[in-house]
PDB file of N, CA, C and O in Angstrom:
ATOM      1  N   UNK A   1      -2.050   5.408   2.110  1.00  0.00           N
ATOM      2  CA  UNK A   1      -2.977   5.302   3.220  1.00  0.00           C
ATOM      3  C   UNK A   1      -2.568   6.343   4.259  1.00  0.00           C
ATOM      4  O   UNK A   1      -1.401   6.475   4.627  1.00  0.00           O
ATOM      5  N   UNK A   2      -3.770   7.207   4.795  1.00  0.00           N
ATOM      6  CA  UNK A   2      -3.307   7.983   5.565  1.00  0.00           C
ATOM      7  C   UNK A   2      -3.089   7.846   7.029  1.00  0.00           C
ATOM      8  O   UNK A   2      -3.736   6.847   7.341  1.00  0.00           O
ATOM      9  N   UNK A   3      -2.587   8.270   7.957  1.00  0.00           N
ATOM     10  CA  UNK A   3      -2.668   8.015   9.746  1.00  0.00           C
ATOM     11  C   UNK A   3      -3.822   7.709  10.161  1.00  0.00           C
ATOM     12  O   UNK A   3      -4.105   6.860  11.007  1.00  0.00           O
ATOM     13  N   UNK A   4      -4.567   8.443   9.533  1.00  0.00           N
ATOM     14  CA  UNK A   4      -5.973   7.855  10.461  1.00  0.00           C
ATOM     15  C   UNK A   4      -6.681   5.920  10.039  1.00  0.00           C
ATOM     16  O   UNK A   4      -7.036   4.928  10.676  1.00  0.00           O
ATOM     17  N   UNK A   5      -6.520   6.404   8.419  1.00  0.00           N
ATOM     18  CA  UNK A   5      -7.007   5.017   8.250  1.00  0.00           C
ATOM     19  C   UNK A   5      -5.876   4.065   8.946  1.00  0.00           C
ATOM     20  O   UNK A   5      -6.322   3.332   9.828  1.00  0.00           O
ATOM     21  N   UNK A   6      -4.435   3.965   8.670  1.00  0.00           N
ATOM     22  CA  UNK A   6      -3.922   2.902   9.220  1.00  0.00           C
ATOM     23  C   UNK A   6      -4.281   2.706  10.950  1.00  0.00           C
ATOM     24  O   UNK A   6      -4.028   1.688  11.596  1.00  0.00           O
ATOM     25  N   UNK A   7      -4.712   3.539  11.304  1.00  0.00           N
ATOM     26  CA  UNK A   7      -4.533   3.480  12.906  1.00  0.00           C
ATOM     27  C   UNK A   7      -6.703   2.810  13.178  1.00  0.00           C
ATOM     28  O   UNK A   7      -7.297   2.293  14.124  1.00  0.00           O
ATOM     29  N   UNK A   8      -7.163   3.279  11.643  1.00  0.00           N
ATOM     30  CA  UNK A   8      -8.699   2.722  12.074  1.00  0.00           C
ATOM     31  C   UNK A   8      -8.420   0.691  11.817  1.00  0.00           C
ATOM     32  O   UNK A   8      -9.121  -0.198  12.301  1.00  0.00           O
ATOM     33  N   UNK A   9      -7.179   0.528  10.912  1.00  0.00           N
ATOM     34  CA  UNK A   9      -7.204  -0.952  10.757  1.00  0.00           C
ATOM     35  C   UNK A   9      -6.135  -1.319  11.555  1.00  0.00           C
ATOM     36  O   UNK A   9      -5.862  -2.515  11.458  1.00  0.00           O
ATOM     37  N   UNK A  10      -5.447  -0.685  12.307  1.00  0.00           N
ATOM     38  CA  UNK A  10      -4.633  -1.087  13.569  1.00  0.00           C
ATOM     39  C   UNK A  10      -5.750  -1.757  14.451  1.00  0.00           C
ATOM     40  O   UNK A  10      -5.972  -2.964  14.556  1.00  0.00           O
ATOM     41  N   UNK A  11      -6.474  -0.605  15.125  1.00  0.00           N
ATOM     42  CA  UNK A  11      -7.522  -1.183  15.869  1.00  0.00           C
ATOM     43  C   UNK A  11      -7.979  -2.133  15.621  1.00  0.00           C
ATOM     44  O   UNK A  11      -7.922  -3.103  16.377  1.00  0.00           O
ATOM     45  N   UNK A  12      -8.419  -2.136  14.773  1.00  0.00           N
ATOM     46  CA  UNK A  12      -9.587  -3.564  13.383  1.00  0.00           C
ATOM     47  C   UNK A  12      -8.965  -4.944  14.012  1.00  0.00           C
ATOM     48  O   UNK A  12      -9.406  -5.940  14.585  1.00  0.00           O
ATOM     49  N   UNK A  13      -7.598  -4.406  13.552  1.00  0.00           N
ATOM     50  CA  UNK A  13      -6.598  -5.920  14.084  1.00  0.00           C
ATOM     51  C   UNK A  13      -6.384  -6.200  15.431  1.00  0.00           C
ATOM     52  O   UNK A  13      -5.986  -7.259  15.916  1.00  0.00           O
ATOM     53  N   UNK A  14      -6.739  -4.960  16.105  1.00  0.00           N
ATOM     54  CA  UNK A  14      -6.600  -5.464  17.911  1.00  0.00           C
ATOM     55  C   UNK A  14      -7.932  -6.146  18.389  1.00  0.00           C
ATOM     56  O   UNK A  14      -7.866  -6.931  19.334  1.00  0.00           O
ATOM     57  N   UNK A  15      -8.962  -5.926  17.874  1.00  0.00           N
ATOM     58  CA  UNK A  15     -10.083  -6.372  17.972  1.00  0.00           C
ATOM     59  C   UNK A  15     -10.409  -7.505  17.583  1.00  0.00           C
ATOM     60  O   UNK A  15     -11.217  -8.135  18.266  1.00  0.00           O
ATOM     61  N   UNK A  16      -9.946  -8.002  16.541  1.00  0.00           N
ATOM     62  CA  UNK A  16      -9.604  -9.421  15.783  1.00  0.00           C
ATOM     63  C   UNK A  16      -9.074 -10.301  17.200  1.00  0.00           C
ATOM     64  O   UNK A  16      -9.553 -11.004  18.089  1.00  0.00           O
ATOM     65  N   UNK A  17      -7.744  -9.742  16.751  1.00  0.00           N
ATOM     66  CA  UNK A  17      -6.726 -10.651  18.060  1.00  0.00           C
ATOM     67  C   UNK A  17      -7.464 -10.562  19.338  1.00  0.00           C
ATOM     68  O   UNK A  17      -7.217 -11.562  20.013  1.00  0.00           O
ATOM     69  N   UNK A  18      -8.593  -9.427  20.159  1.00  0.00           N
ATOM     70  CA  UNK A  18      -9.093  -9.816  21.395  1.00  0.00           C
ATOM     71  C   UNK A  18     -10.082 -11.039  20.903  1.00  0.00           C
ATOM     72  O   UNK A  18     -10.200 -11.927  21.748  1.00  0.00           O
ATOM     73  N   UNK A  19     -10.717 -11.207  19.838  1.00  0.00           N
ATOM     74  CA  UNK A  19     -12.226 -11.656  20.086  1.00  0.00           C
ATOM     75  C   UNK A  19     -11.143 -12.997  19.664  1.00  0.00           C
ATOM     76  O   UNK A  19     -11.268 -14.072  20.250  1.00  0.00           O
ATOM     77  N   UNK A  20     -10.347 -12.845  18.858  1.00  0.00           N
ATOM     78  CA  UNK A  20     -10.103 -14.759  19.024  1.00  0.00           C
ATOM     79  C   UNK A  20      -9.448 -15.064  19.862  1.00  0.00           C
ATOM     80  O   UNK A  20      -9.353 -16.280  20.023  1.00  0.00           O
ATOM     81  N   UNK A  21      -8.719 -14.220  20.754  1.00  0.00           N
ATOM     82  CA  UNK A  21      -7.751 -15.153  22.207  1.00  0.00           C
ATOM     83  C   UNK A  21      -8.941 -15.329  23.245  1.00  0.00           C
ATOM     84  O   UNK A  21      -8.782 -16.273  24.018  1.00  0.00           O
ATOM     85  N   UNK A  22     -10.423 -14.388  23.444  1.00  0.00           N
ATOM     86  CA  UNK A  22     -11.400 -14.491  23.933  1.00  0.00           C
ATOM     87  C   UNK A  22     -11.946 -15.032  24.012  1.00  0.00           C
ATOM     88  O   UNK A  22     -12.314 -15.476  25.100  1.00  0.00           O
ATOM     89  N   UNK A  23     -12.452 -15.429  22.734  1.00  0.00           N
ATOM     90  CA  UNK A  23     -13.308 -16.626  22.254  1.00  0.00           C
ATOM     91  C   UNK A  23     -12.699 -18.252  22.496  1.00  0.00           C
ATOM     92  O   UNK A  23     -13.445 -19.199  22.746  1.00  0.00           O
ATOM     93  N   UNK A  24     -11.340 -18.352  22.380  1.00  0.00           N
ATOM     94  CA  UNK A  24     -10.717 -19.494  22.991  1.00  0.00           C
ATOM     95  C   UNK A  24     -10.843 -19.756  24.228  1.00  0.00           C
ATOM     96  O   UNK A  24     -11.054 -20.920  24.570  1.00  0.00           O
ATOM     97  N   UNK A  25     -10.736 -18.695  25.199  1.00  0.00           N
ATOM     98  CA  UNK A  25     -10.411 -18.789  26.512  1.00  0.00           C
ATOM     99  C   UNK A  25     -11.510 -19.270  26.973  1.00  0.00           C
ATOM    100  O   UNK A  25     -11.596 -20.307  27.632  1.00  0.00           O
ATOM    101  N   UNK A  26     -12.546 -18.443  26.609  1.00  0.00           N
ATOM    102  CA  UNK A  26     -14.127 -18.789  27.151  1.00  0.00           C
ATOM    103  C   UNK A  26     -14.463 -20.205  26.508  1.00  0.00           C
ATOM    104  O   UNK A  26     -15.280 -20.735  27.261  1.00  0.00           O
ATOM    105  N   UNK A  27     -14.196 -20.997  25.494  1.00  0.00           N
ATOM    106  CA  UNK A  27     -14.664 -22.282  24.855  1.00  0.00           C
ATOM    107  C   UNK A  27     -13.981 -23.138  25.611  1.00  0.00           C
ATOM    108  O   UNK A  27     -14.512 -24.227  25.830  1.00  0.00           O
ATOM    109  N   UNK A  28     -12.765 -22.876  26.136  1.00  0.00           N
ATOM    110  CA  UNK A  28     -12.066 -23.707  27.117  1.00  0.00           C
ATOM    111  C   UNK A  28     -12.407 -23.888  28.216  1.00  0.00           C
ATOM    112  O   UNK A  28     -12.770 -24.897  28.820  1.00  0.00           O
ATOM    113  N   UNK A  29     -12.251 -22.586  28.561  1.00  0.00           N
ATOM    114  CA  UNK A  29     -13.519 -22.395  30.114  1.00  0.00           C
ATOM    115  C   UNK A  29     -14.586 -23.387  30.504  1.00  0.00           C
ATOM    116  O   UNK A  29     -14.755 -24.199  31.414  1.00  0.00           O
ATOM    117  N   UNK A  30     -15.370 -22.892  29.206  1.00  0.00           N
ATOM    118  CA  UNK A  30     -16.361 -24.010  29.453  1.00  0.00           C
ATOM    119  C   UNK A  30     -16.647 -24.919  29.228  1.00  0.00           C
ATOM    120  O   UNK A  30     -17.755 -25.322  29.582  1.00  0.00           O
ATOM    121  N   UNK A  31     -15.775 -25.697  28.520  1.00  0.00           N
ATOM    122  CA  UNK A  31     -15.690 -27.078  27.806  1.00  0.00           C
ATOM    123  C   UNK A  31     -15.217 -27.844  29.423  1.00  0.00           C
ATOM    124  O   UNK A  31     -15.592 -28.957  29.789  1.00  0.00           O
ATOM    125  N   UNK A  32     -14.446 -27.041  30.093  1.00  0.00           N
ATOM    126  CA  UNK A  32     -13.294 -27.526  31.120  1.00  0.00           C
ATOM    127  C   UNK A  32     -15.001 -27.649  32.120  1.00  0.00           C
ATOM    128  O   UNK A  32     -15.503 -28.753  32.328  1.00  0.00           O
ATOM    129  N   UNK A  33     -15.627 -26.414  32.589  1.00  0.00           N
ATOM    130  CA  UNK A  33     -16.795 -26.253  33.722  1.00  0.00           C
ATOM    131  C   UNK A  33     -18.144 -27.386  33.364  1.00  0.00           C
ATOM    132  O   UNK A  33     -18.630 -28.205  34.143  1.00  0.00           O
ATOM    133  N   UNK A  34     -18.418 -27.197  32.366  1.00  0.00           N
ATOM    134  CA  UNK A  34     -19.745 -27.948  31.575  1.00  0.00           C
ATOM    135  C   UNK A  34     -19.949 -29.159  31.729  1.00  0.00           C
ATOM    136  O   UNK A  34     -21.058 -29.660  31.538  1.00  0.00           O
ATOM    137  N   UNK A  35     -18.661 -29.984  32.187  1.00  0.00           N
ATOM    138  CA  UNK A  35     -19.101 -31.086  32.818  1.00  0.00           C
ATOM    139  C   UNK A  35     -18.507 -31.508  34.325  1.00  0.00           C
ATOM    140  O   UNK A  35     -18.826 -32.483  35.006  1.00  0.00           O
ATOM    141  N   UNK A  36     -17.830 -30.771  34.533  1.00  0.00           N
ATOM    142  CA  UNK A  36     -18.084 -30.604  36.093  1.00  0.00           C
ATOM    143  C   UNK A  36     -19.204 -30.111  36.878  1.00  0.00           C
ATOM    144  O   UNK A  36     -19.573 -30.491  37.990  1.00  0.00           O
ATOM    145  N   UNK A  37     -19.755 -29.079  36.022  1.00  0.00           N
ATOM    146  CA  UNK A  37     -21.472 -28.922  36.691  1.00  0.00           C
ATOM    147  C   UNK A  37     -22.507 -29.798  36.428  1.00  0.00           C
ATOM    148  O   UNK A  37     -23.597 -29.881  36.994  1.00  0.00           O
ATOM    149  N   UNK A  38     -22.039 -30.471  35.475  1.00  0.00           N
ATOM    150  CA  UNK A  38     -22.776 -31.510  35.498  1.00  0.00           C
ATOM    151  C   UNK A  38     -24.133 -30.868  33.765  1.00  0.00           C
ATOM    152  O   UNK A  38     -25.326 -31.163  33.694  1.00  0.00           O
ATOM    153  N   UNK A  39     -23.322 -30.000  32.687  1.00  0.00           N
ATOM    154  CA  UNK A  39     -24.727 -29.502  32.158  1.00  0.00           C
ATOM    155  C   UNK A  39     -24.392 -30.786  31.010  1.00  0.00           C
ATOM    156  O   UNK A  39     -23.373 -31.472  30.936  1.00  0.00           O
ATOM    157  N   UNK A  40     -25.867 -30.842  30.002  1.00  0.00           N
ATOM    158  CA  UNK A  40     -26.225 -31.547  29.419  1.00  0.00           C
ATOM    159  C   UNK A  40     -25.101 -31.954  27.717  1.00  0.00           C
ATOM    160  O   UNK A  40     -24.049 -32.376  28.198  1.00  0.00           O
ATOM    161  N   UNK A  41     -25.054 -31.963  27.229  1.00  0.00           N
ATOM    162  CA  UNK A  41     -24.246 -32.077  26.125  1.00  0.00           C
ATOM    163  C   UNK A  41     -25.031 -31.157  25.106  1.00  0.00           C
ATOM    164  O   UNK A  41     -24.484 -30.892  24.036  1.00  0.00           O
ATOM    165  N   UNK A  42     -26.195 -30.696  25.368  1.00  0.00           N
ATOM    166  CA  UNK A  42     -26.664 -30.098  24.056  1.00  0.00           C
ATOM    167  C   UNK A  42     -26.452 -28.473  24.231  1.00  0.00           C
ATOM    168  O   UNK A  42     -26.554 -27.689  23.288  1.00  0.00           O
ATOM    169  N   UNK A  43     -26.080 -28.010  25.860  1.00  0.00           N
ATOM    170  CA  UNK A  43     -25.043 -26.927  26.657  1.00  0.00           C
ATOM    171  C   UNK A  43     -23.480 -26.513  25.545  1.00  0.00           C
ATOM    172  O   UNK A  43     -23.034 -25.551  24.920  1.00  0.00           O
ATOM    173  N   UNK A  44     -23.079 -28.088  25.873  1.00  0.00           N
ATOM    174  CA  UNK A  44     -21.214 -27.869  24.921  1.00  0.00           C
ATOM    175  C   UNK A  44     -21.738 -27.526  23.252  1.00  0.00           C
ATOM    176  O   UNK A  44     -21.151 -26.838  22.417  1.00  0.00           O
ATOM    177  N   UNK A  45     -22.635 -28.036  23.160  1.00  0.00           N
ATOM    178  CA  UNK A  45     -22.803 -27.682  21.330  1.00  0.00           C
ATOM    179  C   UNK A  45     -23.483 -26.184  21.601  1.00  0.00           C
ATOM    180  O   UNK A  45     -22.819 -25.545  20.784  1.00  0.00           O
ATOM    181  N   UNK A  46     -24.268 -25.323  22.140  1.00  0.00           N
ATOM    182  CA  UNK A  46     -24.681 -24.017  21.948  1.00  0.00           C
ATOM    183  C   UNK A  46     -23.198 -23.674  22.383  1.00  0.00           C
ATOM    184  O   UNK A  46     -22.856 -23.289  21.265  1.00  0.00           O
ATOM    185  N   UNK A  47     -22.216 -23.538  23.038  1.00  0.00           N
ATOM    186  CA  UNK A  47     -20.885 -23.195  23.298  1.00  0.00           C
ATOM    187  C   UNK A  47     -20.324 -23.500  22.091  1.00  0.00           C
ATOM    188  O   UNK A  47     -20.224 -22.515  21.359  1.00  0.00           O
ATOM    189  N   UNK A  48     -20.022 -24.274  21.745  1.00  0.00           N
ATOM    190  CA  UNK A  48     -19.541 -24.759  20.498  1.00  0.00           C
ATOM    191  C   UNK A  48     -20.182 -23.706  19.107  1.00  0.00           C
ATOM    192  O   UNK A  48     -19.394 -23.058  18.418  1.00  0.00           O
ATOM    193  N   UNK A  49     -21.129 -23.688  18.952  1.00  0.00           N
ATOM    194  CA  UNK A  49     -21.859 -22.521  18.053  1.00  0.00           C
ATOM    195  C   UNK A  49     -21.535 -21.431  18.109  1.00  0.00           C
ATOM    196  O   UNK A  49     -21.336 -20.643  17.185  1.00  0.00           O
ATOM    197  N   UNK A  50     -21.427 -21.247  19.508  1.00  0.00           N
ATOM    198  CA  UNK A  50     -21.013 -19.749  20.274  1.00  0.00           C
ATOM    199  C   UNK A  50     -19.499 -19.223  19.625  1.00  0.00           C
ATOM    200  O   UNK A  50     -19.272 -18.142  19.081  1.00  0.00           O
ATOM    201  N   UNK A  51     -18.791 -20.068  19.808  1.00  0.00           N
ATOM    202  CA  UNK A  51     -17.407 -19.774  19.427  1.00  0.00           C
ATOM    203  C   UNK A  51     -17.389 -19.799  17.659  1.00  0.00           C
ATOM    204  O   UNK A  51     -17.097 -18.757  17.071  1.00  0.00           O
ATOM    205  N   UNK A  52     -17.642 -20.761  17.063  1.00  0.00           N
ATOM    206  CA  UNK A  52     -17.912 -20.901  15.661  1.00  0.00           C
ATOM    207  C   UNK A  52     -18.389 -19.340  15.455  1.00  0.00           C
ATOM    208  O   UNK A  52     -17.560 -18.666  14.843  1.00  0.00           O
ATOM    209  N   UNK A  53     -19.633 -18.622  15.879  1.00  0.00           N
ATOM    210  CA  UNK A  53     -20.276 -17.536  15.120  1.00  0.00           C
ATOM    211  C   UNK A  53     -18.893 -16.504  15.450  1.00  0.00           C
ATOM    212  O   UNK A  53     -18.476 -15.833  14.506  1.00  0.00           O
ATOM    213  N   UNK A  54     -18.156 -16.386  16.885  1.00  0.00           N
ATOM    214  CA  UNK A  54     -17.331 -15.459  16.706  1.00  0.00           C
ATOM    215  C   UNK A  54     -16.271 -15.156  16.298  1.00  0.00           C
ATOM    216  O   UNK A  54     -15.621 -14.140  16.052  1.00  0.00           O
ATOM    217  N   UNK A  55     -16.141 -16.711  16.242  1.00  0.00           N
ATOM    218  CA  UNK A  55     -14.537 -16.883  15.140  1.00  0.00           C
ATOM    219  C   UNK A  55     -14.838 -16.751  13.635  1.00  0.00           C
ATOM    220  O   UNK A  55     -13.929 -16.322  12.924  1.00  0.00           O
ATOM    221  N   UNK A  56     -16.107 -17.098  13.037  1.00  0.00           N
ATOM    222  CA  UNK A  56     -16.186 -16.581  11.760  1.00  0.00           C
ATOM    223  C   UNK A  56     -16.256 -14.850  11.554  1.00  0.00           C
ATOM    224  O   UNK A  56     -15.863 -14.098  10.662  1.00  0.00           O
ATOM    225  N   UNK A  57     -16.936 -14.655  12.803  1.00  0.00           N
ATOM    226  CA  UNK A  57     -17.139 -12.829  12.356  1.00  0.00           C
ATOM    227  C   UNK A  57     -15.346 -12.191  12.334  1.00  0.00           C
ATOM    228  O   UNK A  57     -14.977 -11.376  11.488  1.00  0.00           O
ATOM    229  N   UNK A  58     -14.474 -12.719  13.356  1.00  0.00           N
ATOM    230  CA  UNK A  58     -13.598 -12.581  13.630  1.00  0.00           C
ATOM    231  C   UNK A  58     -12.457 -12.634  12.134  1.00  0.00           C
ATOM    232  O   UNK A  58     -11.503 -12.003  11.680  1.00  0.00           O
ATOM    233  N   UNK A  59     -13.125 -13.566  11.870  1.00  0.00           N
ATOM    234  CA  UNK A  59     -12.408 -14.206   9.766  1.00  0.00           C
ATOM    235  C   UNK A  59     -12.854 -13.135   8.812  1.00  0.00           C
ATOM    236  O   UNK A  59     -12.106 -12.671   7.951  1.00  0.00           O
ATOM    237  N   UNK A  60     -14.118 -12.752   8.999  1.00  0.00           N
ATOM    238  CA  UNK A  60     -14.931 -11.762   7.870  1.00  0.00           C
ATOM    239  C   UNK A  60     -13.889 -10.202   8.497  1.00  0.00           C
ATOM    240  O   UNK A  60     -13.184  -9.435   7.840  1.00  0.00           O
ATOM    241  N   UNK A  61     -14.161 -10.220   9.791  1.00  0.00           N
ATOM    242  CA  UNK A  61     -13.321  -8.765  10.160  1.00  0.00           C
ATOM    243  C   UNK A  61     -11.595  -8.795   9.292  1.00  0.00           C
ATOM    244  O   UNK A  61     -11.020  -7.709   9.222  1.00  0.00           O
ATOM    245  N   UNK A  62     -11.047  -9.763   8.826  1.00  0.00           N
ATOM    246  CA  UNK A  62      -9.795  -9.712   9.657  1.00  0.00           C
ATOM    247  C   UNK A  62      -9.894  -9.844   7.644  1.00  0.00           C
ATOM    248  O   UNK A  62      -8.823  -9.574   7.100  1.00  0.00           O
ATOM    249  N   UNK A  63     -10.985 -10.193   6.752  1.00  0.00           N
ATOM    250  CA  UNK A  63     -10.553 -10.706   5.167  1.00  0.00           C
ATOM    251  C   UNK A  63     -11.275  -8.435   5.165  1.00  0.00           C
ATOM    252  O   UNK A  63     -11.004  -7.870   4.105  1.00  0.00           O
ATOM    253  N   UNK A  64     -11.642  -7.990   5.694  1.00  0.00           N
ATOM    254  CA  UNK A  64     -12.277  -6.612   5.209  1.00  0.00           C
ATOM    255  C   UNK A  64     -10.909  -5.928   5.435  1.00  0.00           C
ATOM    256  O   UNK A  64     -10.464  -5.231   4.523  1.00  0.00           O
ATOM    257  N   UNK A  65      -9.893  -6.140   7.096  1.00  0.00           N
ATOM    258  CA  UNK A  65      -8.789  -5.324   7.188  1.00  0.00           C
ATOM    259  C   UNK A  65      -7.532  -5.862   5.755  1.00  0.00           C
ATOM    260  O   UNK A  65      -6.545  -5.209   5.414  1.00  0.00           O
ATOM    261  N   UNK A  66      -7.899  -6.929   5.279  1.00  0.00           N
ATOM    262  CA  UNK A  66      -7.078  -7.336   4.311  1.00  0.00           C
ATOM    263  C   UNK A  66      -7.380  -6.653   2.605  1.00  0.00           C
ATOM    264  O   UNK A  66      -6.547  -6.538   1.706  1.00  0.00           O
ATOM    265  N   UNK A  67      -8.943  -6.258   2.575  1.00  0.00           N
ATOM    266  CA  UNK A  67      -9.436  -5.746   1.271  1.00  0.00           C
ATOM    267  C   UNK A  67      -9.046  -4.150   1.457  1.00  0.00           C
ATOM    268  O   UNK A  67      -8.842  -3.466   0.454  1.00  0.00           O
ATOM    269  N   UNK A  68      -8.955  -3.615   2.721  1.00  0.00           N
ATOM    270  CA  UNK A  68      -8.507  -2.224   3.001  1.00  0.00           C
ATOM    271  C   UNK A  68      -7.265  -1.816   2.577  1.00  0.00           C
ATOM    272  O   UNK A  68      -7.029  -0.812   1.905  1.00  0.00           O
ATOM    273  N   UNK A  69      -6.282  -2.825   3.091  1.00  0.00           N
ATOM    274  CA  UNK A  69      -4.540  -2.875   2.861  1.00  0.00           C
ATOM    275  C   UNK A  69      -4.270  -2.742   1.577  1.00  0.00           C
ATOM    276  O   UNK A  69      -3.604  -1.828   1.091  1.00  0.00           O
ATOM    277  N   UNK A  70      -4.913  -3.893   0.829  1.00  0.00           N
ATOM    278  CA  UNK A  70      -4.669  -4.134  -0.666  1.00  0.00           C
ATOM    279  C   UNK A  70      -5.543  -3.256  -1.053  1.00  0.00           C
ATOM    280  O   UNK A  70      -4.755  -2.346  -1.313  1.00  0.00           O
ATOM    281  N   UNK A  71      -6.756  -2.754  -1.335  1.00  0.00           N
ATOM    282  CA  UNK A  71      -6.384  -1.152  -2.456  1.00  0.00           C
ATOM    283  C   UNK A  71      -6.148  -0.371  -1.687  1.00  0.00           C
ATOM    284  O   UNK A  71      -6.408   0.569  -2.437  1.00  0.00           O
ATOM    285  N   UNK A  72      -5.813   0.189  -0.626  1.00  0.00           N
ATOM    286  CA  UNK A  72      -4.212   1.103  -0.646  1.00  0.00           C
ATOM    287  C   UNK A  72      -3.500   0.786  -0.956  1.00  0.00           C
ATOM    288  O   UNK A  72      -2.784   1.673  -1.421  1.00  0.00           O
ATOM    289  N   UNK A  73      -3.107  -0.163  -1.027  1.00  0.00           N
ATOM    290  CA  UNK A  73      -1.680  -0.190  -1.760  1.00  0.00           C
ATOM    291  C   UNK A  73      -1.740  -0.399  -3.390  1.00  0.00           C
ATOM    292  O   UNK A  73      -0.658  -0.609  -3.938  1.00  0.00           O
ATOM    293  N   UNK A  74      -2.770  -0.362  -4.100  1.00  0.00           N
ATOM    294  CA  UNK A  74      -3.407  -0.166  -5.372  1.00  0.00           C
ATOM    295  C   UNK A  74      -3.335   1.144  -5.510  1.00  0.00           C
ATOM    296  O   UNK A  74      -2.912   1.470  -6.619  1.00  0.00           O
ATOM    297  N   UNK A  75      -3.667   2.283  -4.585  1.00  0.00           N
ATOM    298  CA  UNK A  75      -3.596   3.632  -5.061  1.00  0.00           C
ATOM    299  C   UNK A  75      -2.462   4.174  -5.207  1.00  0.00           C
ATOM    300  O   UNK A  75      -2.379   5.332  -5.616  1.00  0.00           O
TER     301      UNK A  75
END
């Protein structure tokens, strides 16, 4: 694998690690605000969805930086 690719799935993996410490922070956030403002419960489930869609994209990113690693290291 050459410098550039390892440094394009370096990134890959910093991007991973922002969107899931992100995606926590903000589900907490608002799990914590959502009923102190008083919003409805059907509010925490689109939040709830919210985090689900970015933690799966976050899984699909993080199984592609894993199919990258392994065939380089096949070649």
């Amino acid at each position: 694998m050459n410098e550039q690719e390892e440094s394009a799935l370096s990134r890959k993996g910093q991007v991973v690690a922002l969107v899931v410490a992100g995606t926590m922070l903000f589900w907490i956030a608002a799990n914590w605000a959502g009923p102190a403002m008083g919003l409805p419960g059907r509010y925490a489930l689109l939040i709830d969805f919210a985090a689900l869609a970015a933690l799966f994209w976050a899984l699909v990113l993080t199984y592609q930086i894993w199919q990258a690693r392994r065939s380089a290291d096949d070649r």
